[in-house]
C-alpha positions as CSV (number, residue, x, y, z in Angstrom):
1,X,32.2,-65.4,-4.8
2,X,34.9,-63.3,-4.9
3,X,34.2,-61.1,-1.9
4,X,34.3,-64.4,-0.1
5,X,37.4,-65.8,-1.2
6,X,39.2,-62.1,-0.5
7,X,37.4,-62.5,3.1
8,X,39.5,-66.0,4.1
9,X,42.8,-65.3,1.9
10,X,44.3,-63.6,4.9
11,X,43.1,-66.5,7.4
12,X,44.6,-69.5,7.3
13,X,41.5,-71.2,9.0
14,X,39.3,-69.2,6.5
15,X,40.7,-71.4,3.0
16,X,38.8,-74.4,5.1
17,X,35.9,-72.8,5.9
18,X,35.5,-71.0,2.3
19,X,35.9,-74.4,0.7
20,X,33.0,-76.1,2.7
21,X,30.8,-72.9,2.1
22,X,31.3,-73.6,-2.0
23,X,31.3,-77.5,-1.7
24,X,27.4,-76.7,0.2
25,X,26.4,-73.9,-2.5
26,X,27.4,-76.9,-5.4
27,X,25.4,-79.4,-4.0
28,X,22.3,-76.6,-4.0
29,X,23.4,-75.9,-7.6
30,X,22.9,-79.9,-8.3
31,X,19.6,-79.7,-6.3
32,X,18.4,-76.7,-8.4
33,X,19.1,-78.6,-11.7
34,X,16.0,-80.8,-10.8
35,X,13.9,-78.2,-11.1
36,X,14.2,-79.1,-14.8
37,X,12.0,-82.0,-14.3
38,X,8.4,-81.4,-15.8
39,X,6.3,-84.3,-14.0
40,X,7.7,-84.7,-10.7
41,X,10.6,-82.3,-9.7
42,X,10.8,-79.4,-7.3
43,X,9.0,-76.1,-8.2
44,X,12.0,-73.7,-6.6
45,X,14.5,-74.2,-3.9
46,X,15.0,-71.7,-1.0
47,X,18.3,-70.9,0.5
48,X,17.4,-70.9,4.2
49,X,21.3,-70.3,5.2
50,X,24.5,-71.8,3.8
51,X,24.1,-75.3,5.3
52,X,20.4,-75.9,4.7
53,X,18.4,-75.7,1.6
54,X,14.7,-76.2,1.0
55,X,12.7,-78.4,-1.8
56,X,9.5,-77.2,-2.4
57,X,7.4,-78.9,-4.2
58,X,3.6,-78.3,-4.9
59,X,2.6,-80.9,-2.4
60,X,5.7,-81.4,0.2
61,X,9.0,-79.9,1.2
62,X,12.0,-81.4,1.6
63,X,14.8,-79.3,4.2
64,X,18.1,-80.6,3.1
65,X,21.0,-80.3,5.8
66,X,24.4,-80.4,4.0
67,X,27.4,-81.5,6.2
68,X,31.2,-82.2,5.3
69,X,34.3,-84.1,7.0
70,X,37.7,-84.1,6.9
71,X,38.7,-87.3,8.1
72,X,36.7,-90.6,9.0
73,X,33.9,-91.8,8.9
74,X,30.0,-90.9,10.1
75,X,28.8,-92.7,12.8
76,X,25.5,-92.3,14.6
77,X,26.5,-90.0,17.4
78,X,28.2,-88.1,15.1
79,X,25.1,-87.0,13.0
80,X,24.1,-86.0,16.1
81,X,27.0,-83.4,16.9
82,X,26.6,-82.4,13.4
83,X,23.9,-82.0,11.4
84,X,20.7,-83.7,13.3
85,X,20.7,-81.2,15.4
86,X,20.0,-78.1,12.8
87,X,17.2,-80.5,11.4
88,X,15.8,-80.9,15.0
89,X,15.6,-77.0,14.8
90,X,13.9,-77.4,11.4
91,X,11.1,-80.0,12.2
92,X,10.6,-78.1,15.3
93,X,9.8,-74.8,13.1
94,X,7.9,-76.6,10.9
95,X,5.7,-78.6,13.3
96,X,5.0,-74.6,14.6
97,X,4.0,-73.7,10.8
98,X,1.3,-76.9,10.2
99,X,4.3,-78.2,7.6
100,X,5.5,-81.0,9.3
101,X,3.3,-83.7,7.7
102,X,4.3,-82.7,4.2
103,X,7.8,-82.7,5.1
104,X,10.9,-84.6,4.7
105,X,13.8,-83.9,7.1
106,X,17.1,-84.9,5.1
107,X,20.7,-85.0,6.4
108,X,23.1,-85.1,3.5
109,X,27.0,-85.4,4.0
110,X,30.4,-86.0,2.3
111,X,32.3,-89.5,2.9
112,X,31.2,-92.6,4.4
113,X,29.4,-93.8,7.0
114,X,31.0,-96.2,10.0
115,X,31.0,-99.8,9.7
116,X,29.4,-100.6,13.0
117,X,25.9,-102.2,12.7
118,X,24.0,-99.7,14.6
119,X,25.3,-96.8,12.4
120,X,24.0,-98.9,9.1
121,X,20.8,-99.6,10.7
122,X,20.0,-95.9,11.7
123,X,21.2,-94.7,8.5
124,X,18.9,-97.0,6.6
125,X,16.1,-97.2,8.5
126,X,16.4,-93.9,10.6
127,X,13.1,-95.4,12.8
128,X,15.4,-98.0,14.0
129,X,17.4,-95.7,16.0
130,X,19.0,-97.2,19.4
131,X,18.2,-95.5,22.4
132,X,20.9,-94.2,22.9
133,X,20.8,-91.9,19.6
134,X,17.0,-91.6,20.5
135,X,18.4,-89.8,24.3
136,X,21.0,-87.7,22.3
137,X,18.1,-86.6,19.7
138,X,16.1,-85.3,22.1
139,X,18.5,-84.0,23.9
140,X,18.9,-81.6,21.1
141,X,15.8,-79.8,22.0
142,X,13.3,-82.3,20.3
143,X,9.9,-82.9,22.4
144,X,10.3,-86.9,23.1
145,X,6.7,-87.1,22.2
146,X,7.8,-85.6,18.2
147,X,10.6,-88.1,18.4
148,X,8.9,-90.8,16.5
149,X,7.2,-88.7,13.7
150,X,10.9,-87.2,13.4
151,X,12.5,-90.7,12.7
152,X,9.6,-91.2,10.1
153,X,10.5,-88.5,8.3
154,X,13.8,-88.5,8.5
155,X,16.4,-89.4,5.5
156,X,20.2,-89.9,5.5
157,X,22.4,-89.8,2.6
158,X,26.1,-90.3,2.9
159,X,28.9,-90.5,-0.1
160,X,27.5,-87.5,-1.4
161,X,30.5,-85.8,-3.8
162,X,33.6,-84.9,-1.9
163,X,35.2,-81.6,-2.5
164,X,37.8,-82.5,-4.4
165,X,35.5,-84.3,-7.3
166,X,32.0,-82.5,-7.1
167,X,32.7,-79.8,-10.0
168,X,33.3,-82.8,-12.1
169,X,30.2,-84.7,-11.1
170,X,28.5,-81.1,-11.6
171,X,29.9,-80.9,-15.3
172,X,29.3,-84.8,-15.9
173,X,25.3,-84.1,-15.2
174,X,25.4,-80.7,-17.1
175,X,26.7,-82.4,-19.9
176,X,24.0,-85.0,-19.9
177,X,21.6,-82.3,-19.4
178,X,22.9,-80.3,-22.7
179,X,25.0,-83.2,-24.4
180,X,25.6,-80.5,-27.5
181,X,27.5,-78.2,-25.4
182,X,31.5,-77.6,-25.2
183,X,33.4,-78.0,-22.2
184,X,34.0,-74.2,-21.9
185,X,30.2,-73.8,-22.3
186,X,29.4,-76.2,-19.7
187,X,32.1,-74.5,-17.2
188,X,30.6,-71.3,-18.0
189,X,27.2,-72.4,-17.5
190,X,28.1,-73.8,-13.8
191,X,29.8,-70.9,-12.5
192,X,26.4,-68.9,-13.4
193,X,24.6,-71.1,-11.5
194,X,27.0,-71.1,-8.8
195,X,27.0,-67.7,-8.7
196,X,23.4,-67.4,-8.3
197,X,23.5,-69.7,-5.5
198,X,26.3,-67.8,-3.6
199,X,23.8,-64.6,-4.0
200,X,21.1,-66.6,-2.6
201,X,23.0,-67.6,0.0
202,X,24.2,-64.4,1.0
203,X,20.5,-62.8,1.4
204,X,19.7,-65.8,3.3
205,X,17.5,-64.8,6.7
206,X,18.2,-66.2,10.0
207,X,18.3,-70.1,10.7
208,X,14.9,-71.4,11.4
209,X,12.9,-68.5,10.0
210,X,12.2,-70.0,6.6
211,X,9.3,-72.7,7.5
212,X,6.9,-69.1,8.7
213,X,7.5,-67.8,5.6
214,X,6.5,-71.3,3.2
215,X,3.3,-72.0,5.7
216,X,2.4,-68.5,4.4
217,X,3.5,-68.9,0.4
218,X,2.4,-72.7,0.1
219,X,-1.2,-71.4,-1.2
220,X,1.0,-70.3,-4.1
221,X,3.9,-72.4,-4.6
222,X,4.1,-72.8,-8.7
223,X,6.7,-73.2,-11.0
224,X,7.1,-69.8,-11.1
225,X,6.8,-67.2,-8.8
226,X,4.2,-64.8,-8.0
227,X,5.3,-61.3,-9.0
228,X,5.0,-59.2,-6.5
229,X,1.7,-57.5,-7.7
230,X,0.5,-60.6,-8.6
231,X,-2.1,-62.8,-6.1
232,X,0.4,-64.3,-3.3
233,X,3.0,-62.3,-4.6
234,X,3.5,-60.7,-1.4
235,X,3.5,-63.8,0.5
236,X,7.4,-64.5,-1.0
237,X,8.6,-60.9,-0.5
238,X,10.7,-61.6,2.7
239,X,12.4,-64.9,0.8
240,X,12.0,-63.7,-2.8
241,X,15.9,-63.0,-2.9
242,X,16.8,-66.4,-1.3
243,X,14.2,-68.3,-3.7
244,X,16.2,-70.5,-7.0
245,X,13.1,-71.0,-9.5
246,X,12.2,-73.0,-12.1
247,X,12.1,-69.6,-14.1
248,X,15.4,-68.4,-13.5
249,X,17.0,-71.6,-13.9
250,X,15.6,-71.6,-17.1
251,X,16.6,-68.6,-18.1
252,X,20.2,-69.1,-16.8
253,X,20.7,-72.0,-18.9
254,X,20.9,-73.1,-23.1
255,X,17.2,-74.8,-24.1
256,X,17.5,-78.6,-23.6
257,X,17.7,-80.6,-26.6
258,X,14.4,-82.7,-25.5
259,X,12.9,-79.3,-25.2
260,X,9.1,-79.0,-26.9
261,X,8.7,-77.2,-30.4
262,X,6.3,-75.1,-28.3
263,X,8.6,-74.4,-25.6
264,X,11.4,-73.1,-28.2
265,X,8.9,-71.4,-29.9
266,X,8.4,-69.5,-26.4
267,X,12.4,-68.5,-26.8
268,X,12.6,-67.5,-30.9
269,X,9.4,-65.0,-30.8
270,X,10.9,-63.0,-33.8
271,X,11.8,-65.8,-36.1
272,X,14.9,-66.9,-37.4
273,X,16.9,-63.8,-38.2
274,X,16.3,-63.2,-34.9
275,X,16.6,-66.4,-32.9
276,X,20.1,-66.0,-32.0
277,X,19.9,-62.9,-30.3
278,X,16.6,-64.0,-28.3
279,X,18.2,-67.2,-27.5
280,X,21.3,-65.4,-26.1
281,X,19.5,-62.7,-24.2
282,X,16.6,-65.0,-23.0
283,X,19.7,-67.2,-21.4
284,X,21.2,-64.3,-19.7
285,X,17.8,-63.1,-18.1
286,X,16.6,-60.7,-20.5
287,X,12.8,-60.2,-19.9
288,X,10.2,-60.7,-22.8
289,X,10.1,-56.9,-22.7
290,X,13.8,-55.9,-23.2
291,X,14.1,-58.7,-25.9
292,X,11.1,-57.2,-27.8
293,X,12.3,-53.7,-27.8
294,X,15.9,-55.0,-28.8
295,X,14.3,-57.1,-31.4
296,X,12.9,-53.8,-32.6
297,X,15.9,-51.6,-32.6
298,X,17.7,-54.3,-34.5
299,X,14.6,-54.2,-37.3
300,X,15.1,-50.5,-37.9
301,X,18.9,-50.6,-38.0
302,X,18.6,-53.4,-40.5
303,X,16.8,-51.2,-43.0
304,X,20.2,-48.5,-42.7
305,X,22.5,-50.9,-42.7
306,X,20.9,-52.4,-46.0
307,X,20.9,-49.1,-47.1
308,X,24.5,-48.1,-46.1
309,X,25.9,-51.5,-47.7
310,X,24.3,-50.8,-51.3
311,X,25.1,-47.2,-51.3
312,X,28.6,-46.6,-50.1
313,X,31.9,-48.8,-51.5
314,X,34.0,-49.4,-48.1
315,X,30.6,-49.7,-45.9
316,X,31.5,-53.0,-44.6
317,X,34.9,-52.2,-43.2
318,X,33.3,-48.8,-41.9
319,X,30.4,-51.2,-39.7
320,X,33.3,-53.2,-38.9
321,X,35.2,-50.6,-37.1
322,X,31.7,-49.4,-35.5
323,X,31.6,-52.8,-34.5
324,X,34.9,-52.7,-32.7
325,X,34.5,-50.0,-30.6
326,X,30.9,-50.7,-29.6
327,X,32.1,-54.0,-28.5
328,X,34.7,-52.8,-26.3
329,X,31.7,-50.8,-24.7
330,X,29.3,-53.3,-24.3
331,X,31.9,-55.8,-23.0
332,X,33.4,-53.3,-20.7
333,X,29.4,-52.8,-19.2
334,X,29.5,-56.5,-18.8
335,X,32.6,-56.9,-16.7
336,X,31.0,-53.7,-14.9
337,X,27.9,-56.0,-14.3
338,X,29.0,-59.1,-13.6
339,X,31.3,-57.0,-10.6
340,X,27.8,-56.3,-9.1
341,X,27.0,-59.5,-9.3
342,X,28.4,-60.5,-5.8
343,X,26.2,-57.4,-3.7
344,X,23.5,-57.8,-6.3
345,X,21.4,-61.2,-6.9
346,X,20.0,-59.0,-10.1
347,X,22.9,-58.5,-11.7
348,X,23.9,-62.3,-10.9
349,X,21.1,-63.4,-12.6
350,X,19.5,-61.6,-15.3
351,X,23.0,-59.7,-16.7
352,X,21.2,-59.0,-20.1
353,X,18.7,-56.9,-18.2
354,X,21.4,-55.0,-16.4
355,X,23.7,-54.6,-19.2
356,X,20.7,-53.6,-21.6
357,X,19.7,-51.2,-18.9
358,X,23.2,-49.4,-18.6
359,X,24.0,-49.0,-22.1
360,X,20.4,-47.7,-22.9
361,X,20.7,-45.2,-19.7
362,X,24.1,-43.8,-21.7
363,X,23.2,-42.8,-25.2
364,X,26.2,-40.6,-25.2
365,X,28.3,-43.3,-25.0
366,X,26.7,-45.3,-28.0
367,X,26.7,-42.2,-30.1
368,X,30.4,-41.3,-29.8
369,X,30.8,-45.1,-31.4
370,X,29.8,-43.8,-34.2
371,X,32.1,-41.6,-35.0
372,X,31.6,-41.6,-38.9
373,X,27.9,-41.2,-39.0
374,X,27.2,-44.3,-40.1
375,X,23.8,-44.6,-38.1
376,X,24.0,-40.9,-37.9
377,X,25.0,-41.5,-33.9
378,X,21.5,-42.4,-33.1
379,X,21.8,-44.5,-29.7
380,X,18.8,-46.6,-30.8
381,X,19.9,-47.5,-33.9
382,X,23.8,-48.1,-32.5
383,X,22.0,-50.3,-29.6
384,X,20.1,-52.3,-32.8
385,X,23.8,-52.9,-34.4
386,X,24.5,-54.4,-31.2
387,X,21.8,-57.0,-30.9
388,X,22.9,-57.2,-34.9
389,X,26.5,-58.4,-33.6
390,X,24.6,-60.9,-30.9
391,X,23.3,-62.5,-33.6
392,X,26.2,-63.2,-35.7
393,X,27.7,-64.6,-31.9
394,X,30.3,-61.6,-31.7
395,X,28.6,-60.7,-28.2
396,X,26.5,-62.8,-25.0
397,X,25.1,-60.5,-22.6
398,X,27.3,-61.5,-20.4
399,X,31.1,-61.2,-19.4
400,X,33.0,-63.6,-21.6
């Protein structure tokens, strides 16, 4: 996000612009959070471009337009300046792909709609459509035959958030979502989301390109995706980077507090000594491999630092000085990371994996930590302290 606020601060048309793009990437992080729901809710969204986001689900797909205004009201004409016409584009592309009957064609937009009775009619019952919208739609490139399947399957929501109050709807529905968290946890926990969004957004293929690719992957669609050596895996390759699962939403944000003893059990692997630092890497995007091997290091430093506390007087004030300069390391590798994060979707969402990565990759730079041979400037070990300090909440895989 911060490439593309430096990219408008020198345009004085470009503040505008900037603050529809972010308005359209909250609304997709609002989306995303129903991915949360078990029964019925979406398996992933796709970022087809900034304006238009897709719901899949394992048996339809919804494409979402997302339009704002600066002044006024919507009427029925125009929807069809702005907005019907990219979802014109989109049932056209999926009528091409055989995912037109499974589909939902959804125009969603900031501030009201116009009082006048053909405007509430179309808007409510999009089939009604006068004939004049009817010549305008298919004057946008629709095939007149299409035009009444596209009516069917079109839906219209207006009064969506405005700019100026959707962060605090955003944080009013986290905070339902994790009611136990703080209101610096919840901010934090949007702008990760967020910034997963942007990145999604940003790797985002050419309009109209998207509906090929899900005709394709819909064999497949899951909560999680297919890696890419896995069956179908290969099938999400071109939209893999544009794709907001159920997985990494998940691992982006704390455990719910409705959450299964089975599914928490899936989090806290190494029981309780270790459930804070699984918890805190598993939120930041660790995988289940770098959490195991941390979880290991952190066992074999345990058994020195037991060691080192019963046989040497000042021991504690000698970890704590350890601790303060490995901290300034590992949170100087998170900044570092979460710099990347903008050019890399990676980095943006699985930081603990990155950070892990980079420290481990520098085990001359753990060592020199240790400057009195506490650990006997063994990376590992020094690496095991750190996970060590995670758990006593002194350090969150991520920039603070």
């Amino acid at each position: 996000m911060l490439a593309a606020v430096a990219s408008v601060a020198s345009d004085p048309h470009g503040i505008d612009t900037f603050a529809r793009y972010v308005w359209q990437a909250k609304q997709a992080v609002r989306q995303w959070l129903t991915c949360l729901q078990l029964a019925d809710g979406p398996a992933f969204l796709v970022c087809e471009h900034v304006e238009d986001v897709a719901l899949v689900y394992t048996d339809r797909i919804r494409f979402v337009q997302l339009k704002t205004r600066d002044r006024g009201s919507w009427s029925a004409s125009a929807m069809c300046d702005r907005g019907l016409d990219a979802l014109v584009r989109s049932y056209t592309a999926a009528r091409n792909a055989g995912l037109h009957e499974i589909s939902t064609f959804e125009l969603w937009f900031e501030g009201p709609i116009s009082d006048r009775a053909d405007t509430e009619a179309f808007v409510h019952v999009p089939a009604s459509a006068s004939s004049t919208i009817k010549t305008k739609i298919v004057k946008l490139g629709l095939r007149r035959g299409w035009l009444p399947d596209f009516l069917q399957r079109l839906v219209i929501a207006p009064n969506q958030p405005t700019r100026s109050d959707i962060d605090a709807k955003a944080i009013w529905e986290l905070s339902a979502l994790w009611p136990g968290l703080t209101r610096p946890e919840l901010a934090q926990t949007y702008e990760r989301l967020l910034d997963m969004v942007v990145s999604a957004q940003a790797a985002a293929a050419a309009p109209a390109s998207i509906q090929a690719h899900l005709a394709v992957a819909r064999p497949f669609v899951g909560r999680d995706l297919p890696e890419p050596h896995d069956p179908g895996g290969a099938a999400f390759n071109a939209i893999r980077n544009q794709v907001l699962s159920h997985a990494t939403l998940v691992a982006l944000t704390p455990p719910q507090p409705g959450a299964s003893v089975e599914q928490l059990l899936a989090r806290i692997s190494a029981g309780d000594a270790a459930s804070l630092l699984e918890l805190k890497m598993t939120s930041a995007g660790a995988s289940s491999e770098t959490i195991h091997r941390t979880q290991g290091m952190r066992a074999d430093m345990e058994v020195e630092r037991q060691l080192l506390l019963a046989s040497r007087a000042n021991a504690e004030a000698d970890l704590e000085r350890l601790a303060d300069r490995l901290l300034n390391v590992a949170h100087a590798t998170a900044v570092k990371v979460a710099m990347l994060a903008g050019s890399n979707p990676a980095a943006a969402g699985r930081p603990a994996e990155v950070i892990a990565a980079d420290l481990l990759s520098r085990p001359s730079d753990l060592a020199i930590c240790d400057r009195q041979g506490l650990f006997d400037r063994d990376s590992q070990l020094i690496f095991g302290y750190l996970g060590h300090l995670s758990d006593v909440c002194r350090f969150g895989w991520r920039a603070a």
